[in-house]
Backbone as JSON, one array per atom type, in Angstrom:
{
  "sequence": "XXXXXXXXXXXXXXXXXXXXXXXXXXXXXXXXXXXXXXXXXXXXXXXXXXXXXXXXXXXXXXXXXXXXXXXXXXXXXXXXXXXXXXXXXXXXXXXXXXXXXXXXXXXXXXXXXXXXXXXXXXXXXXXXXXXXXXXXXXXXXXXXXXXXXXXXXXXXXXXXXXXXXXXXXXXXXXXXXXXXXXXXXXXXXXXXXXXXXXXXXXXXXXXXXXXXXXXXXXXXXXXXXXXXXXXXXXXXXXXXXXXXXXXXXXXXXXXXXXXXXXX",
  "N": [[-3.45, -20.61, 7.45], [-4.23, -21.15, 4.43], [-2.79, -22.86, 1.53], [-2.63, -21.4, -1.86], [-2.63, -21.93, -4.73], [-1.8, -20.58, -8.01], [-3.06, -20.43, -11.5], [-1.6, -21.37, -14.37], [0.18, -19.31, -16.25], [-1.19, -17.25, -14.79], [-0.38, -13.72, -13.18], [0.33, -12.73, -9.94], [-0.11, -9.36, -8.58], [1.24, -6.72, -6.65], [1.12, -3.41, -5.58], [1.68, 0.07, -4.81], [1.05, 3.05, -2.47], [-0.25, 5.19, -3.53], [-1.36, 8.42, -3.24], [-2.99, 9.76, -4.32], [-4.77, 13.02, -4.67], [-3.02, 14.75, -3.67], [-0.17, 16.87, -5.61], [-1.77, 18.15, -5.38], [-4.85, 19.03, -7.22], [-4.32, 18.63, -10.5], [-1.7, 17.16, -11.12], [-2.73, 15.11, -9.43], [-4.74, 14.11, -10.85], [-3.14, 13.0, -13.53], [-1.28, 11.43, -12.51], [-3.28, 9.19, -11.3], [-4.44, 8.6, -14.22], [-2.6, 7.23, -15.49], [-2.1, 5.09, -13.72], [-4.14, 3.82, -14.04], [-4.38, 3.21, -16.2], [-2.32, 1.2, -16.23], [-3.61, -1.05, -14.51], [-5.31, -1.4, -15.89], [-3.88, -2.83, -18.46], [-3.11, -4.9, -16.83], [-5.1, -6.68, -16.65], [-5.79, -8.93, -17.57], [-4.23, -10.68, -17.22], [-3.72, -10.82, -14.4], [-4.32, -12.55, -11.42], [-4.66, -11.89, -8.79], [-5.07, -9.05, -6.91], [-3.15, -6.64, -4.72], [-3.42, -4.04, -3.02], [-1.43, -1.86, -1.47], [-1.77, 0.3, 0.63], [-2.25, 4.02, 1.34], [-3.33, 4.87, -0.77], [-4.77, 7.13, -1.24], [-4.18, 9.99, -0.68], [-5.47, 11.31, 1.41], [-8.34, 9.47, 3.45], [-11.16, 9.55, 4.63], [-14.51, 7.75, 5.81], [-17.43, 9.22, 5.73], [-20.72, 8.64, 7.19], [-22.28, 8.83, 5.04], [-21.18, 9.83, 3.09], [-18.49, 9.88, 1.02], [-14.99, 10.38, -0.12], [-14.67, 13.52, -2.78], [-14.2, 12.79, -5.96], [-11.7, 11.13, -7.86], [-12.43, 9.07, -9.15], [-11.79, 7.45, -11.75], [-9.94, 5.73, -10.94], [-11.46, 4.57, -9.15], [-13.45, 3.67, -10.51], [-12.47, 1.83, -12.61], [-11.73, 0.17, -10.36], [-14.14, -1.45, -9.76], [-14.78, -2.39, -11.86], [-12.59, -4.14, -12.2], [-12.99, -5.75, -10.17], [-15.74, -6.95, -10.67], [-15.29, -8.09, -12.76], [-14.18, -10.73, -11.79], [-12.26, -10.43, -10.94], [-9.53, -11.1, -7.87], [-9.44, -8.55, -5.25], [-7.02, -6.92, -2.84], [-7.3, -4.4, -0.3], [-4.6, -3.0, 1.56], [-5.26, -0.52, 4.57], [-3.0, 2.24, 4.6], [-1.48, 4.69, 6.66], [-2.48, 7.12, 5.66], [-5.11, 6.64, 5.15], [-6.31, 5.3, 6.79], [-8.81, 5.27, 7.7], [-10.96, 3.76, 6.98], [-14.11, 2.43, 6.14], [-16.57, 0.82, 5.45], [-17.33, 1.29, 2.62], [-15.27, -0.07, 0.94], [-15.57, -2.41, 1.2], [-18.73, -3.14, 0.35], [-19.49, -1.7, -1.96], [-17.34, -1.94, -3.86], [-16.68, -4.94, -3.49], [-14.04, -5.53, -2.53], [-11.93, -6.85, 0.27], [-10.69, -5.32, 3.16], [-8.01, -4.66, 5.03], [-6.59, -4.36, 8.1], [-4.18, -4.69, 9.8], [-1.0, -6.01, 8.87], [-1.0, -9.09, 7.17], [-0.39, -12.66, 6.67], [-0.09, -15.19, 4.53], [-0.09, -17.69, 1.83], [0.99, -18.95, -1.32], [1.14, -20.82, -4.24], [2.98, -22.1, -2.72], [4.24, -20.64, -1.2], [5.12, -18.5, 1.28], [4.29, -15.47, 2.04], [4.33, -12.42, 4.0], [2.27, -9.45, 4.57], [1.76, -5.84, 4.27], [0.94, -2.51, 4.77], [3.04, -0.92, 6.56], [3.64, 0.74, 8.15], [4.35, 1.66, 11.69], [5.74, -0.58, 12.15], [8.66, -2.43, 13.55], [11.2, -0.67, 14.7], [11.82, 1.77, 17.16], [10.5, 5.41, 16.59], [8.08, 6.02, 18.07], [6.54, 8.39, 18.62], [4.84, 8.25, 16.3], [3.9, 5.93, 16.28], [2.07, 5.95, 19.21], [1.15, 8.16, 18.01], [-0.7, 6.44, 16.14], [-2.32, 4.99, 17.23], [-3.76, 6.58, 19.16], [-5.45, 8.23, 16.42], [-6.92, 5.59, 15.67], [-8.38, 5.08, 17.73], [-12.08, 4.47, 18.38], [-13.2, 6.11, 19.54], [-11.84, 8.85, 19.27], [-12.09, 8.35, 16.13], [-14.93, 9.27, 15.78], [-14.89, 11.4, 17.12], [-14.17, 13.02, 14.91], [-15.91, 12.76, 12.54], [-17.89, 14.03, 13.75], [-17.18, 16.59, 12.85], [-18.17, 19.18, 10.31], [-18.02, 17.65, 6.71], [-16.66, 20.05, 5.11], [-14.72, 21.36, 7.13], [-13.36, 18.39, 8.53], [-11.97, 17.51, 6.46], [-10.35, 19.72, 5.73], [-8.62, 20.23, 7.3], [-7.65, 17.48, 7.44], [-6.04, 17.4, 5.28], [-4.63, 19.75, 5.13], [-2.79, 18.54, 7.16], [-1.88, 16.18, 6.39], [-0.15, 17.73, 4.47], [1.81, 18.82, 5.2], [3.19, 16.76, 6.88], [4.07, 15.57, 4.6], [6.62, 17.43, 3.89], [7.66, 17.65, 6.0], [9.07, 14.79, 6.24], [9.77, 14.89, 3.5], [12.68, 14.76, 1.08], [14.17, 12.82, 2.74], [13.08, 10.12, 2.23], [13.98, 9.3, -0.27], [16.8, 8.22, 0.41], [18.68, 4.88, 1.25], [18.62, 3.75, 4.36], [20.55, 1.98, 4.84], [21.11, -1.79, 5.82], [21.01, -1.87, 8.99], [20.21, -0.13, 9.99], [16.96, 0.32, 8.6], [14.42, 0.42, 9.35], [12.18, -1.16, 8.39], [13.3, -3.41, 7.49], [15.14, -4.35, 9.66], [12.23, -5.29, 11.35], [11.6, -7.42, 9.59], [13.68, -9.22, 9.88], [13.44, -9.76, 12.99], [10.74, -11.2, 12.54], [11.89, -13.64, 11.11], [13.5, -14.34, 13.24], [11.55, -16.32, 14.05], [9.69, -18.29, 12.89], [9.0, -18.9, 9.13], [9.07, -17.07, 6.23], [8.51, -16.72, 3.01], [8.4, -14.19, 1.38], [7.97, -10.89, 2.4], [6.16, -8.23, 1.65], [5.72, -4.61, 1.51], [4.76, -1.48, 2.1], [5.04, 2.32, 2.22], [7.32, 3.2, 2.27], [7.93, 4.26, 0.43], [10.06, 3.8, -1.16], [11.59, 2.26, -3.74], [12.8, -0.98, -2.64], [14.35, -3.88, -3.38], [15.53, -6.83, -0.83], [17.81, -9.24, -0.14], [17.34, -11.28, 2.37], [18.62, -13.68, 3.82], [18.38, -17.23, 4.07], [16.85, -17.93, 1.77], [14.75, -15.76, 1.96], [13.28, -12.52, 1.01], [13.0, -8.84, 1.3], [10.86, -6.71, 0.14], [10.12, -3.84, -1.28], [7.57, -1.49, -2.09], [7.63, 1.01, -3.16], [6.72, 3.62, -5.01], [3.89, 5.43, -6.42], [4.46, 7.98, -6.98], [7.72, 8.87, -7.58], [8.57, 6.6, -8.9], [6.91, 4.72, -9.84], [6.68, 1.59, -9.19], [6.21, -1.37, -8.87], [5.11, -5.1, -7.47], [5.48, -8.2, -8.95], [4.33, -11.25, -8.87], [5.32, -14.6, -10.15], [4.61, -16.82, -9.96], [6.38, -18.63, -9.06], [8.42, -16.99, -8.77], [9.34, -13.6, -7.18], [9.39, -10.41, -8.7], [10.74, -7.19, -8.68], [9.4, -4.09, -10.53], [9.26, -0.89, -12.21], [6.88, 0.69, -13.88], [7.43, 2.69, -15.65], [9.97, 2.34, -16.31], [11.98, 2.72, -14.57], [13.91, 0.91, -13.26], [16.44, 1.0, -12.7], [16.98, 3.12, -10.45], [15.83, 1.38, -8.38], [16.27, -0.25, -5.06], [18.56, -2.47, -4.6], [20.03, -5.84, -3.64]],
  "CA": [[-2.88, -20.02, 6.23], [-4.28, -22.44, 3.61], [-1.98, -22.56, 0.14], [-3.11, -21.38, -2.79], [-2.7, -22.16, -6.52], [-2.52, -19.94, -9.16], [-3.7, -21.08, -12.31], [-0.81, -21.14, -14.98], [0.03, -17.95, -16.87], [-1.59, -15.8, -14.57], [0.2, -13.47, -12.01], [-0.41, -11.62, -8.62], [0.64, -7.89, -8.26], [1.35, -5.95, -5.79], [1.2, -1.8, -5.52], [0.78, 1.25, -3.05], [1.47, 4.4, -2.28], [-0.39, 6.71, -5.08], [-1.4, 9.51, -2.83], [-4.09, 10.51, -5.12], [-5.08, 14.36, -4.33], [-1.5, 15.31, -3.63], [0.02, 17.71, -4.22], [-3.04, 19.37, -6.41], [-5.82, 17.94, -8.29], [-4.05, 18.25, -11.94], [-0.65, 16.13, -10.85], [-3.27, 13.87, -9.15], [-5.51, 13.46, -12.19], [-2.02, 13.01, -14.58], [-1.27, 9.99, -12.11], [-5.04, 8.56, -11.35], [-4.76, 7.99, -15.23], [-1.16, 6.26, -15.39], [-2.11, 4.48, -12.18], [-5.6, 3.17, -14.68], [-3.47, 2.76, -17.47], [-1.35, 0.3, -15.66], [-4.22, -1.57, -14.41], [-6.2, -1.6, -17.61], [-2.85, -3.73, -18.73], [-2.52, -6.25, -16.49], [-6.63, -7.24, -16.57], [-5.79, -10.04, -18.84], [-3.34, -11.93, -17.32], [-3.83, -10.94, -13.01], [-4.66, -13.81, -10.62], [-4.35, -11.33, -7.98], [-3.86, -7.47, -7.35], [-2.85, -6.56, -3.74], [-3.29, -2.7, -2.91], [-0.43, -2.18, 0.38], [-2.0, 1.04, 1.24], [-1.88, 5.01, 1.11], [-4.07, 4.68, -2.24], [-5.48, 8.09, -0.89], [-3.55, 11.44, 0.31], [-6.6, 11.64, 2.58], [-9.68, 9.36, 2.94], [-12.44, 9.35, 5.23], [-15.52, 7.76, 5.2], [-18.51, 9.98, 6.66], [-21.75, 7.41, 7.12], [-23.05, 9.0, 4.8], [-20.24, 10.95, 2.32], [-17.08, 9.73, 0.96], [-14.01, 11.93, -0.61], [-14.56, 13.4, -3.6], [-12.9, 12.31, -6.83], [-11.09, 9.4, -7.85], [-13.64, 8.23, -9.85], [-11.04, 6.69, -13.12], [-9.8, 4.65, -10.38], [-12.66, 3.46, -8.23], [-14.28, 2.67, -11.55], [-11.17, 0.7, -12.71], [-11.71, -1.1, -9.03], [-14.87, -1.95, -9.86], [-14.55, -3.3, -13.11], [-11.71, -5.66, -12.26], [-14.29, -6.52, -9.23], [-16.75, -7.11, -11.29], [-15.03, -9.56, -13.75], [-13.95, -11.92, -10.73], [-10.41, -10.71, -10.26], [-9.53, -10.77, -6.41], [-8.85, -7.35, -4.89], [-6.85, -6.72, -1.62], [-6.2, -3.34, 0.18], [-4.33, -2.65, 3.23], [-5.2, 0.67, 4.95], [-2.05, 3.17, 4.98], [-1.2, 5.87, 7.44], [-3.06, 8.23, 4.69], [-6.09, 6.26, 4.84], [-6.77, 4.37, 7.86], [-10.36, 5.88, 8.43], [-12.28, 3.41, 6.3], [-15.61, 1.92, 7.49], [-17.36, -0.5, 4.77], [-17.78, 1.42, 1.44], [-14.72, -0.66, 0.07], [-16.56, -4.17, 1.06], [-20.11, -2.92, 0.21], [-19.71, -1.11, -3.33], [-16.2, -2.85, -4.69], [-16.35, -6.06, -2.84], [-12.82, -5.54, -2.03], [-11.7, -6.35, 1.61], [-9.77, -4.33, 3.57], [-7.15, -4.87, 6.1], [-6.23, -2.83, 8.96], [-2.78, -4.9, 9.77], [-0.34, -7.29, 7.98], [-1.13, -10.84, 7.21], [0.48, -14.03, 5.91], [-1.07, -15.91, 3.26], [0.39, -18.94, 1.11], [0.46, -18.65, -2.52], [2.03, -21.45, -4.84], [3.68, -22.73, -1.6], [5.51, -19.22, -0.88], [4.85, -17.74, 2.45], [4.1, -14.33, 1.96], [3.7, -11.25, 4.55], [1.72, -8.27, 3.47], [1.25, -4.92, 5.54], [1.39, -1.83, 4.26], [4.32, -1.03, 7.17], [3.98, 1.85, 8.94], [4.16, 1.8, 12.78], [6.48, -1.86, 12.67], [9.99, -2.14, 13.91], [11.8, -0.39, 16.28], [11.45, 3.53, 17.23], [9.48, 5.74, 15.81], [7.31, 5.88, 19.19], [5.59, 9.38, 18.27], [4.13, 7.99, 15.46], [3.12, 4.37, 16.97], [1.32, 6.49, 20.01], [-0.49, 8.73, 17.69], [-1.62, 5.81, 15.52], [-3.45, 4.23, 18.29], [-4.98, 7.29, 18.74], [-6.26, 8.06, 15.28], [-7.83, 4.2, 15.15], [-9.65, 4.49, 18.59], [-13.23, 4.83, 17.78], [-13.96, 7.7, 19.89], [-11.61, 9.77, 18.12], [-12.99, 8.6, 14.58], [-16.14, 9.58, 15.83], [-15.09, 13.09, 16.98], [-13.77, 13.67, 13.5], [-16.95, 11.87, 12.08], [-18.81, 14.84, 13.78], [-16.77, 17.88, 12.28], [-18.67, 19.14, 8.7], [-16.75, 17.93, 5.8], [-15.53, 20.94, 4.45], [-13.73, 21.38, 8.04], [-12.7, 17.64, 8.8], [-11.39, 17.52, 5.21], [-9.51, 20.76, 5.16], [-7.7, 19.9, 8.21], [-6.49, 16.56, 6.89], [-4.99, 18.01, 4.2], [-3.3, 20.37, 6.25], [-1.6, 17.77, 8.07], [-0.58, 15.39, 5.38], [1.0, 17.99, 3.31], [2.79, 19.41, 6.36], [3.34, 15.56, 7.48], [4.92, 15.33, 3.55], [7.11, 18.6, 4.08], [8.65, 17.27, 7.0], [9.59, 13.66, 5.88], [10.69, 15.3, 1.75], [13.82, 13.73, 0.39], [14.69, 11.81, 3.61], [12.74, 8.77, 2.04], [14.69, 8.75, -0.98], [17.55, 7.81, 0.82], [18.35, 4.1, 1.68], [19.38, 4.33, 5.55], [21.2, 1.07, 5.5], [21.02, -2.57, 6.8], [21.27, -1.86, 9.92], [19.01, 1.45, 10.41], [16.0, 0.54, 8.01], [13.52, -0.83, 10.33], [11.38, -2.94, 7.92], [14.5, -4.87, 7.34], [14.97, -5.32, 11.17], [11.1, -6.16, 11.5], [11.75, -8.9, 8.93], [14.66, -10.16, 10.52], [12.58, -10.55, 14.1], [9.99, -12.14, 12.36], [12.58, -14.38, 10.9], [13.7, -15.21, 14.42], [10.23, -16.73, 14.79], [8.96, -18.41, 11.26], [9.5, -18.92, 7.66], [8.52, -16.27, 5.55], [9.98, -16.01, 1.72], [8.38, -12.74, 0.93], [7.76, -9.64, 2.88], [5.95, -7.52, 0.86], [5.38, -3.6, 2.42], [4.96, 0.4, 1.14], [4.81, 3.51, 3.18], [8.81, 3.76, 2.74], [8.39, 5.46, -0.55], [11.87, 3.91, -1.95], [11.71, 0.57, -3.79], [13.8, -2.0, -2.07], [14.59, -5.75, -3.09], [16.8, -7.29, -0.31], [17.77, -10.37, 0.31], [17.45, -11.7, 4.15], [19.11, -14.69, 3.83], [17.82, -18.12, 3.9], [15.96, -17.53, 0.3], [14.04, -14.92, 2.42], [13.46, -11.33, 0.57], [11.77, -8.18, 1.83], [10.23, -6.39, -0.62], [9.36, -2.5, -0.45], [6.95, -1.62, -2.89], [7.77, 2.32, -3.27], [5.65, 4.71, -4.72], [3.47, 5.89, -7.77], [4.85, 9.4, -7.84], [8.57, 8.99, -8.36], [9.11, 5.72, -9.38], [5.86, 3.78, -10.21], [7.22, 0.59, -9.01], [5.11, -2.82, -8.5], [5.91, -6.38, -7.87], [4.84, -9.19, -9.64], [4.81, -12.69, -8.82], [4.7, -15.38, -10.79], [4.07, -18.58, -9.13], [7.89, -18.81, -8.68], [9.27, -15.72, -7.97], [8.68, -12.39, -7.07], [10.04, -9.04, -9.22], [10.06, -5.82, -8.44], [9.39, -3.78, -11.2], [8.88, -0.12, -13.13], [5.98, 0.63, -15.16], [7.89, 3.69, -16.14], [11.46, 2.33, -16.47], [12.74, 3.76, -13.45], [14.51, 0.03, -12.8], [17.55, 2.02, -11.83], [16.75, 3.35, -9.4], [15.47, 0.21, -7.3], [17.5, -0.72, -4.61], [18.88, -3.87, -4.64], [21.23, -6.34, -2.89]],
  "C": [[-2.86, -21.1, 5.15], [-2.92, -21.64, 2.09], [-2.82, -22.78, -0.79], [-2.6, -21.43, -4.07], [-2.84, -21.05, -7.78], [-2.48, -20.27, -10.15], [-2.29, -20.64, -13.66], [-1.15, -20.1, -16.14], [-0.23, -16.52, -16.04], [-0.55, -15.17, -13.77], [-0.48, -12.85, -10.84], [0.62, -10.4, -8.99], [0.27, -7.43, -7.1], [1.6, -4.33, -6.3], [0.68, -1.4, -4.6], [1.39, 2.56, -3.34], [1.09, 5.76, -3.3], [-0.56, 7.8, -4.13], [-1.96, 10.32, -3.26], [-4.53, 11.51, -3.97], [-4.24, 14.83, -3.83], [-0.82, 15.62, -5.15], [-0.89, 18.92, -4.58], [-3.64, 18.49, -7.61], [-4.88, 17.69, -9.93], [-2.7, 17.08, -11.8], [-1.14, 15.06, -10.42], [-3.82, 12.9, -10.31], [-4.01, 12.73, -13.38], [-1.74, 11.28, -13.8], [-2.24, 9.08, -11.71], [-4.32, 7.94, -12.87], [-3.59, 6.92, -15.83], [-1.5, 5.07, -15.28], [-3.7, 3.31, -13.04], [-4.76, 2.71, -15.54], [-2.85, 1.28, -17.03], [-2.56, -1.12, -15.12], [-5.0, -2.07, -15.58], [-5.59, -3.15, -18.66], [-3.26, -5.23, -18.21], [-3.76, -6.85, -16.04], [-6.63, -8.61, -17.15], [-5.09, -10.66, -17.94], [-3.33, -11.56, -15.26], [-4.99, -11.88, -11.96], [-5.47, -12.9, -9.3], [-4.01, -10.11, -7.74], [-4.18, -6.99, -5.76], [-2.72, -4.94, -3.69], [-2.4, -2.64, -2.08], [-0.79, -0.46, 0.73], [-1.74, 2.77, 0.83], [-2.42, 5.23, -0.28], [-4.76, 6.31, -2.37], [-4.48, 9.33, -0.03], [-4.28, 11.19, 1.91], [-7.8, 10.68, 2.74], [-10.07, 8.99, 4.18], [-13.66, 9.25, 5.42], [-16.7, 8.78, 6.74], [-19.63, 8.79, 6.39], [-22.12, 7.69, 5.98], [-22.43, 9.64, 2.91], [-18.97, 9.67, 2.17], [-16.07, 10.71, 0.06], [-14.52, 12.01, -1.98], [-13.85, 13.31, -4.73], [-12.72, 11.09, -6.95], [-11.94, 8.41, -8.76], [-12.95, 7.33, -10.99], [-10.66, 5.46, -11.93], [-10.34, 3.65, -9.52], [-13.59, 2.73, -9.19], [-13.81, 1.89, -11.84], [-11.46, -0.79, -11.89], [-12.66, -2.02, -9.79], [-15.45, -3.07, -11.12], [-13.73, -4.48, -12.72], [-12.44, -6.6, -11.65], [-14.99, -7.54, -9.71], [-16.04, -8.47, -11.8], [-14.21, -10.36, -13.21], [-12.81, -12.21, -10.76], [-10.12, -10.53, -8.81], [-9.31, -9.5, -5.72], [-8.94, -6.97, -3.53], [-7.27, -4.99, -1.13], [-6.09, -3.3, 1.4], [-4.62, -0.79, 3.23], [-3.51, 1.08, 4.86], [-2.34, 3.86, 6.13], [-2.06, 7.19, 6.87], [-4.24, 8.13, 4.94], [-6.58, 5.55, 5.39], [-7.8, 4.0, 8.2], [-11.05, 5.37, 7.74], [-13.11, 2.86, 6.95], [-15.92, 0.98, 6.12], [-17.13, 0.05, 3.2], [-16.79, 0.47, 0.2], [-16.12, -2.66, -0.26], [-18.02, -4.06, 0.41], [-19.98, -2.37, -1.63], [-18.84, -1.69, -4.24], [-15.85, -4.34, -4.58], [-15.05, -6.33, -2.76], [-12.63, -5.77, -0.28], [-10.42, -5.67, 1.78], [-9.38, -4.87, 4.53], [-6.47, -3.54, 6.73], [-4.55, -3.15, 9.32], [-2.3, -6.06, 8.81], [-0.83, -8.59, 8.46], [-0.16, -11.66, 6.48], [-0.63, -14.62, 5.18], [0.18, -17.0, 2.48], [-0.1, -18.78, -0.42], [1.86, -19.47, -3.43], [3.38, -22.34, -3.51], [4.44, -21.86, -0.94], [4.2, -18.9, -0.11], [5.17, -16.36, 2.24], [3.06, -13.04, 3.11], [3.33, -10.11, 4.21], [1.26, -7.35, 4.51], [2.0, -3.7, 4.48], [2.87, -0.86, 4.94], [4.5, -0.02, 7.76], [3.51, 1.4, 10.71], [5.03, 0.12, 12.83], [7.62, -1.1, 12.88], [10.06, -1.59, 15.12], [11.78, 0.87, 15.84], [10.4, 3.79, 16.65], [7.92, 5.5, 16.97], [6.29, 6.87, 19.19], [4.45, 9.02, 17.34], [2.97, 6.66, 16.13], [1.81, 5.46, 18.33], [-0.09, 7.41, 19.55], [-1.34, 7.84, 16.05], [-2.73, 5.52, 15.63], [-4.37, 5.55, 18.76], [-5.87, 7.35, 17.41], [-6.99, 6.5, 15.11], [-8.37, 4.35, 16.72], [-10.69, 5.22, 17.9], [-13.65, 6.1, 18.03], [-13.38, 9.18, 19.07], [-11.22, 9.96, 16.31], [-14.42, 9.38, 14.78], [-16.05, 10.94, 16.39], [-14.97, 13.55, 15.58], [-14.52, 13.73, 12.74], [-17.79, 13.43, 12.34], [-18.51, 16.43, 13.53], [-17.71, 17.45, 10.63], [-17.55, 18.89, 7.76], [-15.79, 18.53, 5.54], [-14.36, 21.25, 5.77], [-12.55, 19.91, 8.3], [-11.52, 17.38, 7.47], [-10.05, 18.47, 4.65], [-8.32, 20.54, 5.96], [-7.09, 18.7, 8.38], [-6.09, 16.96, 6.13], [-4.01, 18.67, 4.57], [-2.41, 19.44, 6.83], [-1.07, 16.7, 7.65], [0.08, 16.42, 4.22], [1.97, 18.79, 4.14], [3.69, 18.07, 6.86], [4.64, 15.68, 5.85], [5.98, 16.25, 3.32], [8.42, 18.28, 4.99], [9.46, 16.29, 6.63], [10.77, 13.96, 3.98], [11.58, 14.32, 1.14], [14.17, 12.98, 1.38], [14.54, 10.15, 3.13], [13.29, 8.32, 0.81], [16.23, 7.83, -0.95], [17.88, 6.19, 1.56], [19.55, 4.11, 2.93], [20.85, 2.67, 5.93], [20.64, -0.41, 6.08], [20.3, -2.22, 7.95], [20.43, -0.9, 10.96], [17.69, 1.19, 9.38], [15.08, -0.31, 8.62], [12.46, -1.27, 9.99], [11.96, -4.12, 7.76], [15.37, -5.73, 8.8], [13.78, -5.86, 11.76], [11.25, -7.78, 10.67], [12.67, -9.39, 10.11], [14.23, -10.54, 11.96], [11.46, -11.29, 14.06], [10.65, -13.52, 11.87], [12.95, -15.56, 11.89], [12.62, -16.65, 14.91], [9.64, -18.06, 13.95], [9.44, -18.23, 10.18], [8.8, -18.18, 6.9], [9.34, -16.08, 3.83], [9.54, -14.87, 1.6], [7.85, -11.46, 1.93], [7.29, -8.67, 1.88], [5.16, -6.01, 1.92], [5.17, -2.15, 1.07], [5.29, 0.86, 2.25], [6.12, 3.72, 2.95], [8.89, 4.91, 1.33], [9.54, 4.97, -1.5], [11.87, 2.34, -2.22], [12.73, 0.16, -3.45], [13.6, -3.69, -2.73], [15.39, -5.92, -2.52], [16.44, -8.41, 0.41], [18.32, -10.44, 1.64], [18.33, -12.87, 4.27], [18.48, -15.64, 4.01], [16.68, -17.95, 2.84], [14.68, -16.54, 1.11], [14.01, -13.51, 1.72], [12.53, -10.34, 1.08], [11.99, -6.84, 0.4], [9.3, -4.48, -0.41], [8.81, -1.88, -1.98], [7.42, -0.19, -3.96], [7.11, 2.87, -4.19], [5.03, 4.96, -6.76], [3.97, 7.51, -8.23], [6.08, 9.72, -8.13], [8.71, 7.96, -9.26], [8.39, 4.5, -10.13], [6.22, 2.64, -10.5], [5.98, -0.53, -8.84], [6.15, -4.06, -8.24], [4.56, -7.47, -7.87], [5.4, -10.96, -9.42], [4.0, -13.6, -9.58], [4.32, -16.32, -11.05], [5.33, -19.01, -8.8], [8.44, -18.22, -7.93], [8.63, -14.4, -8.37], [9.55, -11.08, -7.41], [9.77, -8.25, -8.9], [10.39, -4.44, -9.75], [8.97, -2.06, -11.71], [8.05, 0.05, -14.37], [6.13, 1.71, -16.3], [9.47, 3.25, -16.79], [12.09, 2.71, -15.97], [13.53, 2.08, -12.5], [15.99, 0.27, -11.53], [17.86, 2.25, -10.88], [15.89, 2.32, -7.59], [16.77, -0.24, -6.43], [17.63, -1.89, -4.22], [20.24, -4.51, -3.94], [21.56, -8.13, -3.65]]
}
């Protein structure tokens, strides 16, 4: 985990969770262009822009096919690409099923789990955070399914319009079930990214934890200048965080500060 430098002025960002093609193309397109907007911004002055996952309701690549749409923001990608800004993304739970087209067309890599990295001398973990912690055993069991190969490659051999229709079906049934639960913050004690931190804690020095998938921005401090960091979402709250070779904010591109939960 070499340390890296960023060059004064600039910053890194972090974001996740758009969910582009939820919960119908026109609410998607309304945030796609936000979600560009916001990027468009911070072209000038980003060191660094860290995707944490779920960038996609749905995405799967076919060898041959990828989803359609999305085009304001894959062009966006490609532009920043292009003019030799760095660009992460972690897979989500939404979007697990990629194969190359990020590395090959955006030169973006992709990550399948969390890493550590060094930046300005700050130890920073990055995962987009679904399947850590404790419980939550249904889910962890049928992760590891969905990522063995064989059953990408059954899904691989349904026709689009079927494999396609039937993810949709089951993330807006998946989003149905979970609803307002994730607006809610469960606590210390019950929010098990904030007990994953704290067993990685046991282990290693980490100052930042940076995650999505919860949906509900969090800043909370761990103690020993440790903070975990929950990114939460482009469709209520269009949150980010921004670091700036010092420290790390978590921020509203809407003004929805407010509503961040904090300790």
């Amino acid at each position: 985990m070499s340390n890296v430098q960023i060059a004064p002025g600039k910053k890194i960002y972090f974001l996740s969770d758009f969910h582009l093609g939820a919960p119908n193309h026109a609410a998607s397109l309304e945030r796609e262009k936000i979600i560009v907007s916001f990027l468009d911004e911070i072209k000038s002055d980003a060191a660094e822009i860290f995707l944490v996952g779920d960038m996609f309701d749905f995405w799967y690549e076919y060898r041959q096919v990828v989803p359609k749409g999305f085009v304001r923001l894959l062009g966006k990608l490609a532009e920043l690409s292009d003019a030799g800004i760095p660009l992460h993304f972690f897979v989500g739970n939404h979007d697990m099923w990629m194969r190359d087209y990020f590395q090959k067309e955006l030169n973006i890599p992709v990550y399948f789990e969390p890493i550590e990295l060094e930046r300005n001398g700050k130890k920073v973990l990055i995962g987009h955070g679904d399947g850590l912690g404790p419980g939550d055993h249904g889910y962890k069991r049928l992760k590891k399914i969905f990522r063995n190969p064989v059953c990408k490659w059954l899904f691989g051999a349904l026709p689009p319009v079927v494999g396609m229709g039937l993810a949709n079906y089951l993330s807006r049934r998946s989003r149905a079930q979970t609803g307002s639960a994730e607006e809610v913050f469960l606590g210390e004690d019950r929010e098990w990214l904030i007990i994953y931190c704290k067993e990685v804690l046991e282990k290693k020095k980490i100052d930042f934890f940076i995650f999505g998938h919860r949906h509900l921005p969090i800043d909370f401090r761990l103690g020993n200048n440790s903070r975990y960091i929950n990114l939460g979402d482009w469709i209520r709250y269009y949150t980010y965080a921004v670091f700036d070779g010092e420290d790390i904010k978590l921020l509203s591109y809407k003004g929805n500060e407010e509503k961040i939960i904090r300790n």
